[in-house]
Each structure stands twice: as structure tokens, then as C-alpha cells.
N, CA, C and O atoms as CSV, one atom per row, in Angstrom:
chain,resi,resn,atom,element,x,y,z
A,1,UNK,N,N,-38.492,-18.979,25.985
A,1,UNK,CA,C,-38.185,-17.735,25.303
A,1,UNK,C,C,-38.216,-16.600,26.320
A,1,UNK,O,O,-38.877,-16.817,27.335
A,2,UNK,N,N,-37.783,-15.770,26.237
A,2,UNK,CA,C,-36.983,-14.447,27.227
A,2,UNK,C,C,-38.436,-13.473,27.272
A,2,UNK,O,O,-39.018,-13.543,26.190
A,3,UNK,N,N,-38.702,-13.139,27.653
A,3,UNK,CA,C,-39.854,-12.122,28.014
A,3,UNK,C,C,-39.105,-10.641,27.644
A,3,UNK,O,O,-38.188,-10.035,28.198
A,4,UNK,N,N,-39.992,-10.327,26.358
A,4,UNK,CA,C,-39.123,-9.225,25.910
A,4,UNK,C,C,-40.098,-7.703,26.294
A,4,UNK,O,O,-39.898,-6.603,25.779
A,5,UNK,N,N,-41.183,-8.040,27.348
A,5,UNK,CA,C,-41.849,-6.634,27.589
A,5,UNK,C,C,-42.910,-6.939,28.769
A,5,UNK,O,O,-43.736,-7.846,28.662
A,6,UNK,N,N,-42.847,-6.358,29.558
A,6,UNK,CA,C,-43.792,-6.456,30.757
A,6,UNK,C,C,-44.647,-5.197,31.000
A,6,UNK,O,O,-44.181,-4.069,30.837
A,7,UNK,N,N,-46.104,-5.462,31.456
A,7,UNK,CA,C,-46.878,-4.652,32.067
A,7,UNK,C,C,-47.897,-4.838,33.062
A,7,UNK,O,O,-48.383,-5.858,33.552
A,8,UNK,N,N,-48.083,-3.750,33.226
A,8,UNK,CA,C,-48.892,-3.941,35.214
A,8,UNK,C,C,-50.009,-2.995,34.801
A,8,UNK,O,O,-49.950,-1.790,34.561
A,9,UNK,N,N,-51.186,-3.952,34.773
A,9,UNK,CA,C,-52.528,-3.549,34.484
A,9,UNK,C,C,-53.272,-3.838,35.735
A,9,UNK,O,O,-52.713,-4.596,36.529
A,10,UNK,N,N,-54.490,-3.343,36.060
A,10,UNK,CA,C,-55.354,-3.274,37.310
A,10,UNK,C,C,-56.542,-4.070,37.186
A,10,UNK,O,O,-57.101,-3.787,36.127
A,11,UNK,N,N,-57.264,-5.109,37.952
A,11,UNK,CA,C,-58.117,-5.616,37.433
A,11,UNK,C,C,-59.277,-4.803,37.806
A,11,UNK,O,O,-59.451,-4.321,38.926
A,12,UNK,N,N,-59.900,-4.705,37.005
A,12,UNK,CA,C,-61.435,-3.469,37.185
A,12,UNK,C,C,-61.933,-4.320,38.662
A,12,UNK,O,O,-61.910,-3.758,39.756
A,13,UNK,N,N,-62.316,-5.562,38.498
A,13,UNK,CA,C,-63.735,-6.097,39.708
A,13,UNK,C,C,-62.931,-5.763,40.850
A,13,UNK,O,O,-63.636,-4.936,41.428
A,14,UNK,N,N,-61.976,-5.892,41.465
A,14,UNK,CA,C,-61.065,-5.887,42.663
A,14,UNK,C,C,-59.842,-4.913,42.542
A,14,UNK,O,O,-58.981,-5.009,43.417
A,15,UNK,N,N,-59.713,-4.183,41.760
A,15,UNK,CA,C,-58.302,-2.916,41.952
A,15,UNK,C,C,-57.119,-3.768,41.970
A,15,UNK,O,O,-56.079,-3.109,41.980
A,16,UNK,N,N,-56.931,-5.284,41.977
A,16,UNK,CA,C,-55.573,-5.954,42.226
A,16,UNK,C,C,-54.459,-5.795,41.269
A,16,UNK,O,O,-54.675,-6.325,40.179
A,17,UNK,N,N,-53.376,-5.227,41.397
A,17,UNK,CA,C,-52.128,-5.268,40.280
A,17,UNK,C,C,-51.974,-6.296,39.520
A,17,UNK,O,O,-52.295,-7.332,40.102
A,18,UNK,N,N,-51.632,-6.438,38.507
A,18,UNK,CA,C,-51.737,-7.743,37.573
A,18,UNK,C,C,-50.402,-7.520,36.770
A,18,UNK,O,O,-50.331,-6.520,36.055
A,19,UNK,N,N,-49.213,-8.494,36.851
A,19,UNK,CA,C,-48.189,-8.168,35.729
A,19,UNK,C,C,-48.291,-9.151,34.725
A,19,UNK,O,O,-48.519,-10.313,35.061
A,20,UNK,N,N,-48.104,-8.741,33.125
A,20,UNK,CA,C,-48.686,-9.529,32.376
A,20,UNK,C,C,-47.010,-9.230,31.848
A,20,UNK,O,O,-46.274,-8.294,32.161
A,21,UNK,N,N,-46.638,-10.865,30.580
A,21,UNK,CA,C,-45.158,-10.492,30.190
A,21,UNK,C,C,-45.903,-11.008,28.570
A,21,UNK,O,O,-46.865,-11.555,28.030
A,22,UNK,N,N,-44.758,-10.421,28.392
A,22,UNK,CA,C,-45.259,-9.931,26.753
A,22,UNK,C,C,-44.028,-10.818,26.108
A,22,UNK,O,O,-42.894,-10.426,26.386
A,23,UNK,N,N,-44.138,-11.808,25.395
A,23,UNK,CA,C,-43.393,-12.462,24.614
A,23,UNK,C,C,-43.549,-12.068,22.598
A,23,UNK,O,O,-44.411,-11.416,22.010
A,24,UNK,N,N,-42.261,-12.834,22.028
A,24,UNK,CA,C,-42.467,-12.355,20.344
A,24,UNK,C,C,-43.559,-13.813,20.546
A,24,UNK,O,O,-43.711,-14.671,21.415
A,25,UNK,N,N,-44.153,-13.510,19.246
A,25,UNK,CA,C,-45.044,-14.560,18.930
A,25,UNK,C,C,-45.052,-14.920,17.465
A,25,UNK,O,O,-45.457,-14.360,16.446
A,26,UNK,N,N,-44.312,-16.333,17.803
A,26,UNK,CA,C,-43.306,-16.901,16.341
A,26,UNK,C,C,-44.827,-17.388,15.472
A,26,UNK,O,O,-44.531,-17.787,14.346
A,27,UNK,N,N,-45.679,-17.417,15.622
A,27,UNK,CA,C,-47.157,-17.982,14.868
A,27,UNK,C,C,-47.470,-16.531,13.826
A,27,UNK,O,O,-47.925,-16.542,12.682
A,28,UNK,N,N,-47.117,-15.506,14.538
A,28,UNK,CA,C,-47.813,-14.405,14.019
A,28,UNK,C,C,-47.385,-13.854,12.550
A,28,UNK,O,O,-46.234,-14.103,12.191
A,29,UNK,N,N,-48.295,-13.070,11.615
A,29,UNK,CA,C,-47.602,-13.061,10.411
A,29,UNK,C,C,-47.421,-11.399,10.518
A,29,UNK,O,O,-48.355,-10.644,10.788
A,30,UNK,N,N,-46.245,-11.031,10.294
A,30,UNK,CA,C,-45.392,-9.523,10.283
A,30,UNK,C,C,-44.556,-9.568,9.500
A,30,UNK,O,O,-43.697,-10.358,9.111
A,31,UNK,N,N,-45.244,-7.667,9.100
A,31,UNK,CA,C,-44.668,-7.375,7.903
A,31,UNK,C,C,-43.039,-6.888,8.035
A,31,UNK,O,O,-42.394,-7.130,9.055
A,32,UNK,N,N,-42.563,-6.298,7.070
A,32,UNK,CA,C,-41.236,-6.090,6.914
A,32,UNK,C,C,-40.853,-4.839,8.753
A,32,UNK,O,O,-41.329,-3.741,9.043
A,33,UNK,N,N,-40.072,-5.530,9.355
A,33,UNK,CA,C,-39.929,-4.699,10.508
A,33,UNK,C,C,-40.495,-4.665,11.457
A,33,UNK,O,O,-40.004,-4.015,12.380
A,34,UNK,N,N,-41.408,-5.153,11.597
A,34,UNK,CA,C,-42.607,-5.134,12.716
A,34,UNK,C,C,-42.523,-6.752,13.546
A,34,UNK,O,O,-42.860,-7.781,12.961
A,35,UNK,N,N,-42.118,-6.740,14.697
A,35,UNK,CA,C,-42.756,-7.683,15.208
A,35,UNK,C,C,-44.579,-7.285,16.123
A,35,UNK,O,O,-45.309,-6.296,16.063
A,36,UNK,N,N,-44.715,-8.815,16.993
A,36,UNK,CA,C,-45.829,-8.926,17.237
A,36,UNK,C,C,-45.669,-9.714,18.525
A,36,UNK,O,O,-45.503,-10.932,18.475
A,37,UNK,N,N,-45.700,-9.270,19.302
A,37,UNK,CA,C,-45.693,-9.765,21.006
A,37,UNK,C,C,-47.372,-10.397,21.359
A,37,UNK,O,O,-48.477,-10.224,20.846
A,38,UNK,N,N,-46.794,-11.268,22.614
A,38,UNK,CA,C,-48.476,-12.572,22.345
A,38,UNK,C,C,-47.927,-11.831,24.260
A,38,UNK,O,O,-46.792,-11.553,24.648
A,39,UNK,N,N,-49.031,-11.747,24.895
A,39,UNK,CA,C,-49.547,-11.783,25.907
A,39,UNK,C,C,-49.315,-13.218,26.791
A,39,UNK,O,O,-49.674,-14.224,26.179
A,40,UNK,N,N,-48.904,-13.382,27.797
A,40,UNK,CA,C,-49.213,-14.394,28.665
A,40,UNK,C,C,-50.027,-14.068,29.681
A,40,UNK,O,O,-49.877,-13.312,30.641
A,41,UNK,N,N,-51.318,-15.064,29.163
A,41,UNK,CA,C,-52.444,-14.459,30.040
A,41,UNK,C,C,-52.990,-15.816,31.208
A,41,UNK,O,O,-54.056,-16.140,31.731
A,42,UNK,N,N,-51.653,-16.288,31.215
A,42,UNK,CA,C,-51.837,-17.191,32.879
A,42,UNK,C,C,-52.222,-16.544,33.949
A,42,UNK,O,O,-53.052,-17.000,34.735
A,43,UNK,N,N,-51.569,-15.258,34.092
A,43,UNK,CA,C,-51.631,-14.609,35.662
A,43,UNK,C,C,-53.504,-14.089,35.284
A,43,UNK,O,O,-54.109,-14.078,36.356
A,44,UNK,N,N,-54.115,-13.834,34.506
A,44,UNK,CA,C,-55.001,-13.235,34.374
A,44,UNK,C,C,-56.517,-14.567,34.395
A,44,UNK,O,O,-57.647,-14.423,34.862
A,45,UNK,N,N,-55.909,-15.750,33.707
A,45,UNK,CA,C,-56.642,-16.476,33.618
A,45,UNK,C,C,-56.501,-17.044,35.415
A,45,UNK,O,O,-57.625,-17.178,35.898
A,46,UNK,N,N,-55.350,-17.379,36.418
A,46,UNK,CA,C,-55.350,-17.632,37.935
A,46,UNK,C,C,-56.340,-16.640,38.249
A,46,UNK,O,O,-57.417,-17.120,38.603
A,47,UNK,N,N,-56.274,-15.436,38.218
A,47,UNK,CA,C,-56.587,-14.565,39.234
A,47,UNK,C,C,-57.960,-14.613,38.798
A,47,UNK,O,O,-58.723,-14.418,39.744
A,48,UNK,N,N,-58.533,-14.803,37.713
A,48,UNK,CA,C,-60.013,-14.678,37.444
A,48,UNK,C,C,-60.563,-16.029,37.938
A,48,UNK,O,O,-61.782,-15.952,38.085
A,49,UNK,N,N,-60.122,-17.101,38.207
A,49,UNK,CA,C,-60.074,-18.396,38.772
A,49,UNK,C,C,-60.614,-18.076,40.448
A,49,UNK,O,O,-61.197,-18.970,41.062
A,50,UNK,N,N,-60.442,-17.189,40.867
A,50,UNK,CA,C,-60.430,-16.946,42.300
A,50,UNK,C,C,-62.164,-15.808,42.682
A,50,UNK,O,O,-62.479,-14.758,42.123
A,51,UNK,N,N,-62.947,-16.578,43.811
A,51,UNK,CA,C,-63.998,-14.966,43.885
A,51,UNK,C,C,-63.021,-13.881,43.755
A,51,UNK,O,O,-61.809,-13.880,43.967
A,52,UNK,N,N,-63.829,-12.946,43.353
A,52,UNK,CA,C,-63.378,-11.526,43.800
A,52,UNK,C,C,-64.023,-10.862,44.573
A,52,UNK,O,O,-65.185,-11.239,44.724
A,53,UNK,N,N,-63.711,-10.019,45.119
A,53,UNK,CA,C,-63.923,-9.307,46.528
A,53,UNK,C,C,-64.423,-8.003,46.092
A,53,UNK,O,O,-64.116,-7.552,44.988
A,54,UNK,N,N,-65.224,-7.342,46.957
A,54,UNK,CA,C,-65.508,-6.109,46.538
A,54,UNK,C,C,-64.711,-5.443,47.155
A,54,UNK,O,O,-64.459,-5.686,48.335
A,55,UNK,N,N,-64.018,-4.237,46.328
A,55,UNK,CA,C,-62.815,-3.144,46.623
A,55,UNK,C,C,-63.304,-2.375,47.792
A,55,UNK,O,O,-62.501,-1.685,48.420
A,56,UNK,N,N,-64.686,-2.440,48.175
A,56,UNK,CA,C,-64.987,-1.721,49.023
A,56,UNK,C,C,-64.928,-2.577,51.018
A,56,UNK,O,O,-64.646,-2.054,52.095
A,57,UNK,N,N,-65.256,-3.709,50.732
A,57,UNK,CA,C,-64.439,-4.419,51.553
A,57,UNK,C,C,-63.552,-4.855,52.015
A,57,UNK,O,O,-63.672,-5.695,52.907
A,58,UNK,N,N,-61.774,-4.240,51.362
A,58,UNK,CA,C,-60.626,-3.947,51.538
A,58,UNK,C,C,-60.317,-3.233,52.867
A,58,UNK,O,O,-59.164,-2.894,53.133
């Protein structure tokens, strides 16, 4: 399915850019007009997978 919305959030422990894509999410229940976008939180679940560094050691 097409990635219908993207955003670039910062991770607090390390300052690192994070792009997250925002898909519809066919599970979800919406009312008349409204959809409901689901997060893909792979890049967030990798990067928390990894130490983090202190920003001050950059």
C-alpha cells in the first residue's frame, strides 16, 4: 500500500532524525469521512535496537 503521509520526528536520547510513513489503516473503525493512518514504526523500533550515544559526545 502507497504511503499516503510522512514525518520527521527527532529522537529525544540522541537528537537523530527519524522519518516515520504514515499509511490508511484498513483494521481501523471510521466514521463517515474520516480516515485513520497507522504509523510504521520499523524505523523507530531499528533505531531503538541500537545503544544510543550521548548528544553531547557528537
Amino acid at each position: 500500500m502507497a504511503a499516503l503521509g510522512k514525518a520527521t520526528i527527532t529522537c529525544p536520547g540522541c537528537s537523530e532524525p527519524l522519518d516515520l510513513t504514515m499509511r490508511l489503516d484498513p483494521g481501523a473503525k471510521a466514521g463517515p469521512g474520516e480516515i485513520v493512518l497507522k504509523v510504521d514504526r520499523s524505523i523507530v523500533d531499528e533505531h531503538l535496537a541500537v545503544a544510543h550515544r550521548d548528544p553531547a559526545d557528537s
